[in-house]
C-alpha positions in Angstrom: 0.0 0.0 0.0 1.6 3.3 -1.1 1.8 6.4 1.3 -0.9 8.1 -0.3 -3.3 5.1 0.7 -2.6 4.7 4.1 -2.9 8.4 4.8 -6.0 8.3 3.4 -6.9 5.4 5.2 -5.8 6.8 8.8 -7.8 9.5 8.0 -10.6 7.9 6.9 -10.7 5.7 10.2 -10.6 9.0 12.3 -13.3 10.9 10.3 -15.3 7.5 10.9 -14.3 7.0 14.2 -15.3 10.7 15.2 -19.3 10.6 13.5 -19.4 7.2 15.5 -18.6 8.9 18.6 -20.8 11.7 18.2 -23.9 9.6 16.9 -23.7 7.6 19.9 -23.8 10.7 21.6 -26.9 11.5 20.1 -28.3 8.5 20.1 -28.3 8.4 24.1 -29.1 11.8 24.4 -32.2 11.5 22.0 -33.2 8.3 24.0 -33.0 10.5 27.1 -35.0 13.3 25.8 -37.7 10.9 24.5 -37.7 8.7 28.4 -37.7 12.1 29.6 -41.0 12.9 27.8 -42.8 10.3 28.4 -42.1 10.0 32.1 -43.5 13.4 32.3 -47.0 12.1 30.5 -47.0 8.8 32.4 -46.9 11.6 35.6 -44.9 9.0 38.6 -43.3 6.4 39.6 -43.8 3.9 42.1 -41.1 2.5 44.3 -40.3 0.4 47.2 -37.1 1.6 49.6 -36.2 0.8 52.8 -37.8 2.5 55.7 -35.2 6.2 56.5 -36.6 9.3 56.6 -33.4 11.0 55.7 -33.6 8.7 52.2 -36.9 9.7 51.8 -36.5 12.9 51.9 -33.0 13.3 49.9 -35.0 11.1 47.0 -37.9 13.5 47.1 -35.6 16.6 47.2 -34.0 15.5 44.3 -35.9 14.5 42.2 -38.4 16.8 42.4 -36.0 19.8 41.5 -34.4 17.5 38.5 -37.6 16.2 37.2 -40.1 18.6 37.3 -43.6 16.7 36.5 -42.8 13.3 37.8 -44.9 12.5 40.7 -42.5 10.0 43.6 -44.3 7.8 45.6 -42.0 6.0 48.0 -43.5 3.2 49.9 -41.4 1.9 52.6 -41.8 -1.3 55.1 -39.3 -3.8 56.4 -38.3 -5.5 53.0 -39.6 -8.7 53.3 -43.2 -7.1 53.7 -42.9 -5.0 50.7 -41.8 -8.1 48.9 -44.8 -10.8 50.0 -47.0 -7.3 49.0 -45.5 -6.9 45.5 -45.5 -10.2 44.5 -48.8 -11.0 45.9 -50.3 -8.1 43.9 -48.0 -8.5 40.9 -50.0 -11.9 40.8 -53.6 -10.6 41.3 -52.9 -8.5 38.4 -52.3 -5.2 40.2 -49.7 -3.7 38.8 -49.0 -0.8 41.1 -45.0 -1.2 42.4 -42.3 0.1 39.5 -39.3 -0.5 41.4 -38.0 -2.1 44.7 -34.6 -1.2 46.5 -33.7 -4.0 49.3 -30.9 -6.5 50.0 -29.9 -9.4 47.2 -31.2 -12.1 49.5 -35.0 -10.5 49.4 -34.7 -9.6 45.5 -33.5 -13.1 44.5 -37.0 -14.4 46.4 -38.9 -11.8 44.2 -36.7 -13.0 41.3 -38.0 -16.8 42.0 -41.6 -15.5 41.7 -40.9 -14.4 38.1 -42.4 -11.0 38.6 -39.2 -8.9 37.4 -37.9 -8.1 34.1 -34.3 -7.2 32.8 -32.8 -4.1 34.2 -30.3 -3.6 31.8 -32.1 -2.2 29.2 -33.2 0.3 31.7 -29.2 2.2 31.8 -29.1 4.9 29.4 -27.0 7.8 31.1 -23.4 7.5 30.1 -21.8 8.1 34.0 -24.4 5.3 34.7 -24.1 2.7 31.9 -20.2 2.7 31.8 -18.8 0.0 33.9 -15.8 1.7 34.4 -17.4 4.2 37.1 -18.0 0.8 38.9 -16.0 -1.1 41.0 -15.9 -4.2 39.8 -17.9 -3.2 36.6 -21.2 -3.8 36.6 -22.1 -6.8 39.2 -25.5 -8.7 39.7 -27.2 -10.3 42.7 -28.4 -13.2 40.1 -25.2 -13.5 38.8 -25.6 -17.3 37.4 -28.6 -15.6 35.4 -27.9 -14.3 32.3 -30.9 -11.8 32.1 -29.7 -9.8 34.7 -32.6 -8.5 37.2 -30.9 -7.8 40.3 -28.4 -4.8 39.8 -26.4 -4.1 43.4 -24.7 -1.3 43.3 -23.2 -1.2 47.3 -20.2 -2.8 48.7 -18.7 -3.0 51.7 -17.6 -4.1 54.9 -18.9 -3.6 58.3 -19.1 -4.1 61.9 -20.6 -7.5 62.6 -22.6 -5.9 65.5 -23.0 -3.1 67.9 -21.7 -2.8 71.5 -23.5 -0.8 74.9 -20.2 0.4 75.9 -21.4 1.1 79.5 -21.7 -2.8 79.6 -18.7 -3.8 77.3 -14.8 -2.3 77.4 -13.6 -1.8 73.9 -11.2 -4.6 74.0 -13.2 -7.7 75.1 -14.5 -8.6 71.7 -11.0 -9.1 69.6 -12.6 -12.6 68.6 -15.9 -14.5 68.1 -15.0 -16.7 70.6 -15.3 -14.2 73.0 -19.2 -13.8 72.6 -18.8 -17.5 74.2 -17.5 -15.9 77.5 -19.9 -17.1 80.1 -20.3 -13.1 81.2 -22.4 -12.3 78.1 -24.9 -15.2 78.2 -28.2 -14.4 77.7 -26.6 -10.9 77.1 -26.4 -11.2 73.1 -29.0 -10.5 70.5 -29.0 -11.9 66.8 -30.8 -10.5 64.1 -33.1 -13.6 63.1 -30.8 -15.8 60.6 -33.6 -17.8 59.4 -34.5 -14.6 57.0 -32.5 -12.8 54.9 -30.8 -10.0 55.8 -27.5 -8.9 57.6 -27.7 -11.8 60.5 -28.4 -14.5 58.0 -25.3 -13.5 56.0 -23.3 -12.8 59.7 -24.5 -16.6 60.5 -23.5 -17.9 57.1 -19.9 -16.3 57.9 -19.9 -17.7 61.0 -20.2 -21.1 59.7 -17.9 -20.9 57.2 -15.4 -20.0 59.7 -15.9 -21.7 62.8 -18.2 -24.0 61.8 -22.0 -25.5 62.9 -20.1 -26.7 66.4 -19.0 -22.8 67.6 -22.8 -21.9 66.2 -24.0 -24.4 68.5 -22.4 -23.0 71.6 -23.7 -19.8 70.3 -27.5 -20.8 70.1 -27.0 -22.7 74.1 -25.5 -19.5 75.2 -29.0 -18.1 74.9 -29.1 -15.3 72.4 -32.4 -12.7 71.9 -33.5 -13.3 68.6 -35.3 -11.5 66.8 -36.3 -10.2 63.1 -36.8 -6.5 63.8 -33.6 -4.6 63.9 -35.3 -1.8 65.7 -36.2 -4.0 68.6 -32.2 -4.9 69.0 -31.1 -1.4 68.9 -33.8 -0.9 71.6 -32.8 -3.5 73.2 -29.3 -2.5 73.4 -29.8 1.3 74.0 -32.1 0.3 77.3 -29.1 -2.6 78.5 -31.7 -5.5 78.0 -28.5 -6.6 76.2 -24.6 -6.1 76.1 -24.0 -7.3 72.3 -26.2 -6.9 69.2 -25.4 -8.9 66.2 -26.7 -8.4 62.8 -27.5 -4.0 62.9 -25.8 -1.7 61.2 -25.5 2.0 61.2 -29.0 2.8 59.7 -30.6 0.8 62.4 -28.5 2.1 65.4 -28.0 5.8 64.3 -31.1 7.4 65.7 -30.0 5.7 69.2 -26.4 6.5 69.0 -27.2 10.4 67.8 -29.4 11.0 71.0 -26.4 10.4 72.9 -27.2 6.9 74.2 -23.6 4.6 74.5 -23.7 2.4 71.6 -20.3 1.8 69.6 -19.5 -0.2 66.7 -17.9 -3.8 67.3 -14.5 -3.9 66.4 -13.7 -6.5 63.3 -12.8 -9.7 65.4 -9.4 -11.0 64.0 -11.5 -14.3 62.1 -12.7 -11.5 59.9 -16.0 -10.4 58.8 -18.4 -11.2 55.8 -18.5 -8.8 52.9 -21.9 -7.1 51.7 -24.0 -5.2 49.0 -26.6 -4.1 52.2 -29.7 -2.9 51.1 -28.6 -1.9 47.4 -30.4 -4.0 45.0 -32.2 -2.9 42.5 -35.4 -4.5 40.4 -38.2 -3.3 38.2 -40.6 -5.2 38.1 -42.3 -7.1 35.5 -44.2 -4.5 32.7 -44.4 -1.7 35.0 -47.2 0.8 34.9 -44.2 3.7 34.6 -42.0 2.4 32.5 -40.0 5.7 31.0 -40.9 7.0 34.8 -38.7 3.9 36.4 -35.9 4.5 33.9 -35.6 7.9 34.9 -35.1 7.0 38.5 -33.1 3.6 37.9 -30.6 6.5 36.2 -30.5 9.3 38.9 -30.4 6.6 41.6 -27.3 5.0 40.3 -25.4 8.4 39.5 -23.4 10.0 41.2 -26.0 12.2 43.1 -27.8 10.0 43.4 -25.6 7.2 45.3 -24.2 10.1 47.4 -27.9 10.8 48.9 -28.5 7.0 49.1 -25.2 6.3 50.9 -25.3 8.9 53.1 -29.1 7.9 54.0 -28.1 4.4 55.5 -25.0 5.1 55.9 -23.7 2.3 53.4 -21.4 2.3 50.8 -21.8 2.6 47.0 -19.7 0.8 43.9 -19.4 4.0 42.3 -15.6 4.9 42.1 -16.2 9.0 42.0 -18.7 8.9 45.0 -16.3 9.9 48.5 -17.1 6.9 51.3 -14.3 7.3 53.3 -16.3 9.2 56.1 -17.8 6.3 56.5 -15.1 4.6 58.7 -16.5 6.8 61.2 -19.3 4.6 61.9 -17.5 0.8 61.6 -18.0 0.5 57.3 -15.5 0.3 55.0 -16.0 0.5 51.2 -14.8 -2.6 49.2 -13.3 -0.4 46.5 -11.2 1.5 49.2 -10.4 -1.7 51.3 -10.5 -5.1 49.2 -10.1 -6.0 45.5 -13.0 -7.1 43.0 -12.0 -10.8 43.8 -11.5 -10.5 47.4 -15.2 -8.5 47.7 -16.9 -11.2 45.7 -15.5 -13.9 47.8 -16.6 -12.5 51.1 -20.0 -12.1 49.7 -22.7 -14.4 50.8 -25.9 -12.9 49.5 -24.9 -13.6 45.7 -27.2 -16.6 43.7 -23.6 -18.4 43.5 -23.7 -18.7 46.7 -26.2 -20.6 47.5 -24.6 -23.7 47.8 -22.8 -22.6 50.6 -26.0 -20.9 52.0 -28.0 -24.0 52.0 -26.3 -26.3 54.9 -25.8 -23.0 57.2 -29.7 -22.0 56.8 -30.6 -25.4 57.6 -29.1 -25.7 60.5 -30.1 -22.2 61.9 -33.7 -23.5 60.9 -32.8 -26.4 63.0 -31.5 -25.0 65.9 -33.7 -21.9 66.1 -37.0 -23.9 66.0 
Protein backbone atom coordinates (compact mmCIF):
# COMPACT_ATOMS: atom_id res chain seq x y z
CA UNK A 1 0.00 0.00 0.00
CA UNK A 2 1.65 3.27 -1.06
CA UNK A 3 1.76 6.37 1.30
CA UNK A 4 -0.86 8.11 -0.33
CA UNK A 5 -3.29 5.12 0.72
CA UNK A 6 -2.63 4.67 4.13
CA UNK A 7 -2.93 8.36 4.83
CA UNK A 8 -5.95 8.27 3.42
CA UNK A 9 -6.91 5.43 5.20
CA UNK A 10 -5.80 6.81 8.80
CA UNK A 11 -7.84 9.52 8.03
CA UNK A 12 -10.60 7.90 6.92
CA UNK A 13 -10.67 5.70 10.24
CA UNK A 14 -10.57 9.02 12.31
CA UNK A 15 -13.28 10.91 10.26
CA UNK A 16 -15.31 7.49 10.94
CA UNK A 17 -14.31 6.98 14.24
CA UNK A 18 -15.27 10.69 15.16
CA UNK A 19 -19.28 10.59 13.51
CA UNK A 20 -19.36 7.16 15.47
CA UNK A 21 -18.59 8.86 18.60
CA UNK A 22 -20.81 11.66 18.19
CA UNK A 23 -23.85 9.59 16.92
CA UNK A 24 -23.66 7.60 19.86
CA UNK A 25 -23.81 10.65 21.57
CA UNK A 26 -26.87 11.52 20.12
CA UNK A 27 -28.34 8.54 20.08
CA UNK A 28 -28.27 8.45 24.13
CA UNK A 29 -29.10 11.84 24.38
CA UNK A 30 -32.17 11.55 22.01
CA UNK A 31 -33.25 8.28 23.96
CA UNK A 32 -32.97 10.46 27.09
CA UNK A 33 -35.04 13.32 25.82
CA UNK A 34 -37.72 10.95 24.46
CA UNK A 35 -37.66 8.75 28.40
CA UNK A 36 -37.74 12.10 29.65
CA UNK A 37 -41.05 12.93 27.77
CA UNK A 38 -42.81 10.28 28.38
CA UNK A 39 -42.14 9.97 32.13
CA UNK A 40 -43.48 13.43 32.32
CA UNK A 41 -46.96 12.07 30.51
CA UNK A 42 -46.96 8.82 32.42
CA UNK A 43 -46.95 11.64 35.64
CA UNK A 44 -44.87 9.03 38.59
CA UNK A 45 -43.27 6.39 39.60
CA UNK A 46 -43.75 3.92 42.10
CA UNK A 47 -41.10 2.47 44.34
CA UNK A 48 -40.35 0.40 47.23
CA UNK A 49 -37.15 1.55 49.61
CA UNK A 50 -36.16 0.79 52.78
CA UNK A 51 -37.77 2.50 55.69
CA UNK A 52 -35.23 6.22 56.55
CA UNK A 53 -36.62 9.35 56.56
CA UNK A 54 -33.36 10.97 55.72
CA UNK A 55 -33.62 8.74 52.24
CA UNK A 56 -36.95 9.73 51.77
CA UNK A 57 -36.46 12.87 51.88
CA UNK A 58 -32.95 13.31 49.93
CA UNK A 59 -34.97 11.08 47.02
CA UNK A 60 -37.87 13.51 47.14
CA UNK A 61 -35.63 16.55 47.17
CA UNK A 62 -34.02 15.54 44.33
CA UNK A 63 -35.88 14.49 42.24
CA UNK A 64 -38.44 16.82 42.38
CA UNK A 65 -36.03 19.81 41.48
CA UNK A 66 -34.37 17.53 38.49
CA UNK A 67 -37.62 16.21 37.22
CA UNK A 68 -40.14 18.57 37.33
CA UNK A 69 -43.64 16.70 36.51
CA UNK A 70 -42.85 13.25 37.80
CA UNK A 71 -44.91 12.46 40.74
CA UNK A 72 -42.51 9.98 43.63
CA UNK A 73 -44.31 7.76 45.62
CA UNK A 74 -42.01 6.04 47.97
CA UNK A 75 -43.46 3.22 49.94
CA UNK A 76 -41.44 1.94 52.61
CA UNK A 77 -41.83 -1.32 55.12
CA UNK A 78 -39.32 -3.77 56.36
CA UNK A 79 -38.25 -5.45 52.95
CA UNK A 80 -39.56 -8.73 53.31
CA UNK A 81 -43.21 -7.05 53.75
CA UNK A 82 -42.85 -4.96 50.73
CA UNK A 83 -41.83 -8.12 48.86
CA UNK A 84 -44.84 -10.81 50.02
CA UNK A 85 -46.97 -7.32 48.98
CA UNK A 86 -45.48 -6.94 45.49
CA UNK A 87 -45.49 -10.17 44.47
CA UNK A 88 -48.78 -10.98 45.93
CA UNK A 89 -50.28 -8.09 43.86
CA UNK A 90 -47.98 -8.46 40.88
CA UNK A 91 -50.00 -11.89 40.82
CA UNK A 92 -53.56 -10.57 41.32
CA UNK A 93 -52.93 -8.48 38.43
CA UNK A 94 -52.30 -5.22 40.21
CA UNK A 95 -49.73 -3.66 38.82
CA UNK A 96 -48.97 -0.76 41.14
CA UNK A 97 -44.97 -1.17 42.43
CA UNK A 98 -42.34 0.05 39.53
CA UNK A 99 -39.27 -0.51 41.38
CA UNK A 100 -38.01 -2.15 44.70
CA UNK A 101 -34.62 -1.23 46.48
CA UNK A 102 -33.72 -4.04 49.34
CA UNK A 103 -30.85 -6.46 50.03
CA UNK A 104 -29.88 -9.45 47.21
CA UNK A 105 -31.23 -12.10 49.47
CA UNK A 106 -34.98 -10.54 49.44
CA UNK A 107 -34.67 -9.56 45.54
CA UNK A 108 -33.50 -13.06 44.49
CA UNK A 109 -36.95 -14.38 46.37
CA UNK A 110 -38.90 -11.78 44.22
CA UNK A 111 -36.69 -12.96 41.29
CA UNK A 112 -37.97 -16.80 42.04
CA UNK A 113 -41.57 -15.53 41.67
CA UNK A 114 -40.85 -14.43 38.09
CA UNK A 115 -42.45 -11.03 38.62
CA UNK A 116 -39.16 -8.92 37.39
CA UNK A 117 -37.90 -8.13 34.12
CA UNK A 118 -34.28 -7.24 32.77
CA UNK A 119 -32.79 -4.05 34.22
CA UNK A 120 -30.31 -3.64 31.76
CA UNK A 121 -32.08 -2.24 29.18
CA UNK A 122 -33.25 0.29 31.70
CA UNK A 123 -29.21 2.22 31.84
CA UNK A 124 -29.13 4.88 29.40
CA UNK A 125 -26.95 7.78 31.06
CA UNK A 126 -23.38 7.49 30.12
CA UNK A 127 -21.84 8.08 34.01
CA UNK A 128 -24.41 5.28 34.67
CA UNK A 129 -24.14 2.74 31.89
CA UNK A 130 -20.21 2.74 31.85
CA UNK A 131 -18.85 -0.03 33.86
CA UNK A 132 -15.78 1.75 34.40
CA UNK A 133 -17.38 4.23 37.11
CA UNK A 134 -17.99 0.80 38.88
CA UNK A 135 -15.97 -1.13 40.96
CA UNK A 136 -15.86 -4.25 39.78
CA UNK A 137 -17.86 -3.21 36.59
CA UNK A 138 -21.23 -3.79 36.55
CA UNK A 139 -22.12 -6.83 39.22
CA UNK A 140 -25.48 -8.72 39.72
CA UNK A 141 -27.21 -10.29 42.66
CA UNK A 142 -28.39 -13.18 40.10
CA UNK A 143 -25.18 -13.54 38.82
CA UNK A 144 -25.63 -17.27 37.45
CA UNK A 145 -28.56 -15.64 35.45
CA UNK A 146 -27.93 -14.25 32.28
CA UNK A 147 -30.92 -11.83 32.08
CA UNK A 148 -29.73 -9.75 34.66
CA UNK A 149 -32.64 -8.52 37.18
CA UNK A 150 -30.86 -7.84 40.33
CA UNK A 151 -28.37 -4.78 39.79
CA UNK A 152 -26.44 -4.15 43.39
CA UNK A 153 -24.67 -1.33 43.32
CA UNK A 154 -23.16 -1.21 47.27
CA UNK A 155 -20.25 -2.82 48.69
CA UNK A 156 -18.73 -3.00 51.73
CA UNK A 157 -17.57 -4.07 54.88
CA UNK A 158 -18.85 -3.56 58.26
CA UNK A 159 -19.14 -4.07 61.92
CA UNK A 160 -20.59 -7.46 62.55
CA UNK A 161 -22.65 -5.88 65.46
CA UNK A 162 -23.00 -3.09 67.95
CA UNK A 163 -21.71 -2.79 71.55
CA UNK A 164 -23.48 -0.80 74.93
CA UNK A 165 -20.21 0.39 75.94
CA UNK A 166 -21.43 1.08 79.51
CA UNK A 167 -21.67 -2.75 79.60
CA UNK A 168 -18.74 -3.83 77.28
CA UNK A 169 -14.84 -2.27 77.42
CA UNK A 170 -13.59 -1.78 73.93
CA UNK A 171 -11.18 -4.60 73.96
CA UNK A 172 -13.22 -7.69 75.05
CA UNK A 173 -14.46 -8.58 71.69
CA UNK A 174 -11.01 -9.05 69.62
CA UNK A 175 -12.58 -12.57 68.63
CA UNK A 176 -15.89 -14.46 68.05
CA UNK A 177 -15.01 -16.73 70.62
CA UNK A 178 -15.34 -14.18 73.00
CA UNK A 179 -19.18 -13.77 72.60
CA UNK A 180 -18.79 -17.49 74.21
CA UNK A 181 -17.54 -15.93 77.50
CA UNK A 182 -19.90 -17.11 80.10
CA UNK A 183 -20.31 -13.14 81.18
CA UNK A 184 -22.42 -12.31 78.08
CA UNK A 185 -24.90 -15.22 78.25
CA UNK A 186 -28.17 -14.41 77.72
CA UNK A 187 -26.63 -10.88 77.07
CA UNK A 188 -26.37 -11.22 73.10
CA UNK A 189 -29.01 -10.50 70.55
CA UNK A 190 -28.97 -11.86 66.82
CA UNK A 191 -30.82 -10.48 64.05
CA UNK A 192 -33.09 -13.62 63.08
CA UNK A 193 -30.75 -15.82 60.62
CA UNK A 194 -33.62 -17.77 59.44
CA UNK A 195 -34.47 -14.65 57.03
CA UNK A 196 -32.52 -12.79 54.85
CA UNK A 197 -30.79 -9.99 55.85
CA UNK A 198 -27.49 -8.95 57.63
CA UNK A 199 -27.71 -11.84 60.46
CA UNK A 200 -28.39 -14.49 58.01
CA UNK A 201 -25.28 -13.54 56.02
CA UNK A 202 -23.33 -12.77 59.72
CA UNK A 203 -24.52 -16.56 60.46
CA UNK A 204 -23.46 -17.94 57.13
CA UNK A 205 -19.87 -16.30 57.87
CA UNK A 206 -19.87 -17.69 61.02
CA UNK A 207 -20.21 -21.09 59.73
CA UNK A 208 -17.89 -20.89 57.16
CA UNK A 209 -15.42 -19.99 59.66
CA UNK A 210 -15.86 -21.68 62.80
CA UNK A 211 -18.19 -23.98 61.84
CA UNK A 212 -22.03 -25.53 62.90
CA UNK A 213 -20.05 -26.69 66.39
CA UNK A 214 -18.99 -22.81 67.64
CA UNK A 215 -22.84 -21.92 66.17
CA UNK A 216 -24.02 -24.41 68.48
CA UNK A 217 -22.44 -22.95 71.58
CA UNK A 218 -23.73 -19.78 70.33
CA UNK A 219 -27.51 -20.84 70.13
CA UNK A 220 -27.02 -22.73 74.06
CA UNK A 221 -25.48 -19.49 75.17
CA UNK A 222 -29.02 -18.12 74.93
CA UNK A 223 -29.08 -15.27 72.36
CA UNK A 224 -32.42 -12.73 71.86
CA UNK A 225 -33.52 -13.29 68.61
CA UNK A 226 -35.33 -11.46 66.77
CA UNK A 227 -36.29 -10.16 63.06
CA UNK A 228 -36.82 -6.52 63.83
CA UNK A 229 -33.59 -4.61 63.89
CA UNK A 230 -35.31 -1.78 65.69
CA UNK A 231 -36.22 -3.96 68.64
CA UNK A 232 -32.22 -4.93 68.95
CA UNK A 233 -31.09 -1.42 68.95
CA UNK A 234 -33.81 -0.87 71.57
CA UNK A 235 -32.83 -3.55 73.19
CA UNK A 236 -29.31 -2.45 73.36
CA UNK A 237 -29.81 1.33 74.02
CA UNK A 238 -32.07 0.34 77.30
CA UNK A 239 -29.13 -2.61 78.51
CA UNK A 240 -31.66 -5.47 78.03
CA UNK A 241 -28.53 -6.63 76.22
CA UNK A 242 -24.64 -6.12 76.07
CA UNK A 243 -23.99 -7.27 72.27
CA UNK A 244 -26.18 -6.88 69.19
CA UNK A 245 -25.38 -8.92 66.17
CA UNK A 246 -26.75 -8.36 62.84
CA UNK A 247 -27.46 -3.99 62.94
CA UNK A 248 -25.76 -1.74 61.16
CA UNK A 249 -25.46 2.00 61.21
CA UNK A 250 -28.99 2.82 59.65
CA UNK A 251 -30.57 0.81 62.42
CA UNK A 252 -28.50 2.11 65.42
CA UNK A 253 -27.96 5.82 64.30
CA UNK A 254 -31.06 7.42 65.67
CA UNK A 255 -30.04 5.70 69.16
CA UNK A 256 -26.40 6.55 69.03
CA UNK A 257 -27.22 10.39 67.80
CA UNK A 258 -29.38 11.04 70.98
CA UNK A 259 -26.38 10.42 72.87
CA UNK A 260 -27.17 6.85 74.25
CA UNK A 261 -23.61 4.57 74.46
CA UNK A 262 -23.74 2.37 71.60
CA UNK A 263 -20.29 1.85 69.56
CA UNK A 264 -19.47 -0.20 66.72
CA UNK A 265 -17.95 -3.83 67.34
CA UNK A 266 -14.49 -3.92 66.43
CA UNK A 267 -13.69 -6.53 63.31
CA UNK A 268 -12.77 -9.69 65.43
CA UNK A 269 -9.38 -11.03 64.03
CA UNK A 270 -11.54 -14.34 62.10
CA UNK A 271 -12.70 -11.52 59.86
CA UNK A 272 -15.97 -10.38 58.78
CA UNK A 273 -18.42 -11.22 55.75
CA UNK A 274 -18.50 -8.77 52.89
CA UNK A 275 -21.90 -7.13 51.74
CA UNK A 276 -24.00 -5.22 48.99
CA UNK A 277 -26.59 -4.12 52.16
CA UNK A 278 -29.67 -2.86 51.13
CA UNK A 279 -28.55 -1.88 47.40
CA UNK A 280 -30.42 -4.00 45.05
CA UNK A 281 -32.24 -2.91 42.52
CA UNK A 282 -35.44 -4.50 40.37
CA UNK A 283 -38.22 -3.30 38.24
CA UNK A 284 -40.63 -5.23 38.13
CA UNK A 285 -42.33 -7.08 35.51
CA UNK A 286 -44.21 -4.47 32.75
CA UNK A 287 -44.39 -1.69 35.04
CA UNK A 288 -47.21 0.80 34.86
CA UNK A 289 -44.21 3.71 34.63
CA UNK A 290 -41.98 2.44 32.47
CA UNK A 291 -40.04 5.70 31.00
CA UNK A 292 -40.94 7.04 34.77
CA UNK A 293 -38.70 3.94 36.39
CA UNK A 294 -35.87 4.45 33.85
CA UNK A 295 -35.63 7.92 34.90
CA UNK A 296 -35.08 7.04 38.47
CA UNK A 297 -33.06 3.60 37.92
CA UNK A 298 -30.64 6.48 36.18
CA UNK A 299 -30.48 9.30 38.89
CA UNK A 300 -30.38 6.57 41.63
CA UNK A 301 -27.26 5.04 40.25
CA UNK A 302 -25.44 8.44 39.46
CA UNK A 303 -23.37 10.04 41.20
CA UNK A 304 -25.95 12.19 43.10
CA UNK A 305 -27.80 10.01 43.45
CA UNK A 306 -25.63 7.22 45.31
CA UNK A 307 -24.20 10.05 47.38
CA UNK A 308 -27.90 10.82 48.90
CA UNK A 309 -28.51 7.03 49.08
CA UNK A 310 -25.16 6.26 50.92
CA UNK A 311 -25.34 8.92 53.14
CA UNK A 312 -29.14 7.88 53.97
CA UNK A 313 -28.12 4.43 55.51
CA UNK A 314 -25.01 5.13 55.94
CA UNK A 315 -23.70 2.30 53.41
CA UNK A 316 -21.41 2.33 50.85
CA UNK A 317 -21.83 2.62 47.02
CA UNK A 318 -19.67 0.81 43.95
CA UNK A 319 -19.36 4.00 42.31
CA UNK A 320 -15.64 4.90 42.10
CA UNK A 321 -16.18 9.02 42.04
CA UNK A 322 -18.75 8.92 45.05
CA UNK A 323 -16.32 9.85 48.47
CA UNK A 324 -17.08 6.91 51.29
CA UNK A 325 -14.26 7.29 53.29
CA UNK A 326 -16.30 9.16 56.14
CA UNK A 327 -17.81 6.26 56.51
CA UNK A 328 -15.05 4.60 58.66
CA UNK A 329 -16.54 6.75 61.23
CA UNK A 330 -19.35 4.63 61.87
CA UNK A 331 -17.53 0.81 61.58
CA UNK A 332 -17.97 0.52 57.34
CA UNK A 333 -15.51 0.31 55.02
CA UNK A 334 -16.05 0.54 51.19
CA UNK A 335 -14.82 -2.59 49.24
CA UNK A 336 -13.31 -0.37 46.48
CA UNK A 337 -11.19 1.54 49.24
CA UNK A 338 -10.42 -1.71 51.28
CA UNK A 339 -10.46 -5.13 49.22
CA UNK A 340 -10.06 -6.00 45.50
CA UNK A 341 -13.02 -7.14 43.03
CA UNK A 342 -12.04 -10.85 43.84
CA UNK A 343 -11.47 -10.50 47.37
CA UNK A 344 -15.22 -8.51 47.75
CA UNK A 345 -16.85 -11.23 45.73
CA UNK A 346 -15.53 -13.94 47.84
CA UNK A 347 -16.56 -12.47 51.14
CA UNK A 348 -20.01 -12.08 49.68
CA UNK A 349 -22.66 -14.43 50.82
CA UNK A 350 -25.86 -12.91 49.49
CA UNK A 351 -24.94 -13.60 45.71
CA UNK A 352 -27.18 -16.61 43.75
CA UNK A 353 -23.65 -18.40 43.52
CA UNK A 354 -23.72 -18.73 46.65
CA UNK A 355 -26.23 -20.58 47.52
CA UNK A 356 -24.62 -23.69 47.79
CA UNK A 357 -22.78 -22.59 50.64
CA UNK A 358 -26.01 -20.88 51.99
CA UNK A 359 -27.99 -24.04 52.04
CA UNK A 360 -26.31 -26.34 54.92
CA UNK A 361 -25.80 -22.95 57.16
CA UNK A 362 -29.65 -21.96 56.79
CA UNK A 363 -30.63 -25.41 57.57
CA UNK A 364 -29.12 -25.65 60.49
CA UNK A 365 -30.13 -22.21 61.93
CA UNK A 366 -33.72 -23.46 60.93
CA UNK A 367 -32.84 -26.36 63.01
CA UNK A 368 -31.51 -24.99 65.92
CA UNK A 369 -33.68 -21.90 66.13
CA UNK A 370 -37.05 -23.94 66.04
Amino acid sequence: MSRRSVASFVIAACVWGFFSAAFGQVTWQAEWHTVLEAAKKEGKVVAGIPTSPELRTGIEKAMAEKFKGIQLELVTGPATVLANRIVSEHKAGVQNFDLFIAGSGVQLGVVAEGVVEPLEPYLILPEVKNPKHWFGGHIWADNKNTKRFVYSFQAYITEPGWTNSDLVKADEIRSYDDLLNPKWKSKIGFHDPRRAGAGQALWIYLWRVKGEGYLKKLVEHGPFITADLRQLAEHLAKTRIAIALGPGYRVVAPFAQAGLQLKPMPIPKEGIHASGGVGALTVMKNPAHPNAAKVFVNWLLSKEGQEIFGKATGQATRRLDVNTSWLAEVGIQAAKDVLTVEEYLSRESGFEDKRPLRGPAEELAQRLLK
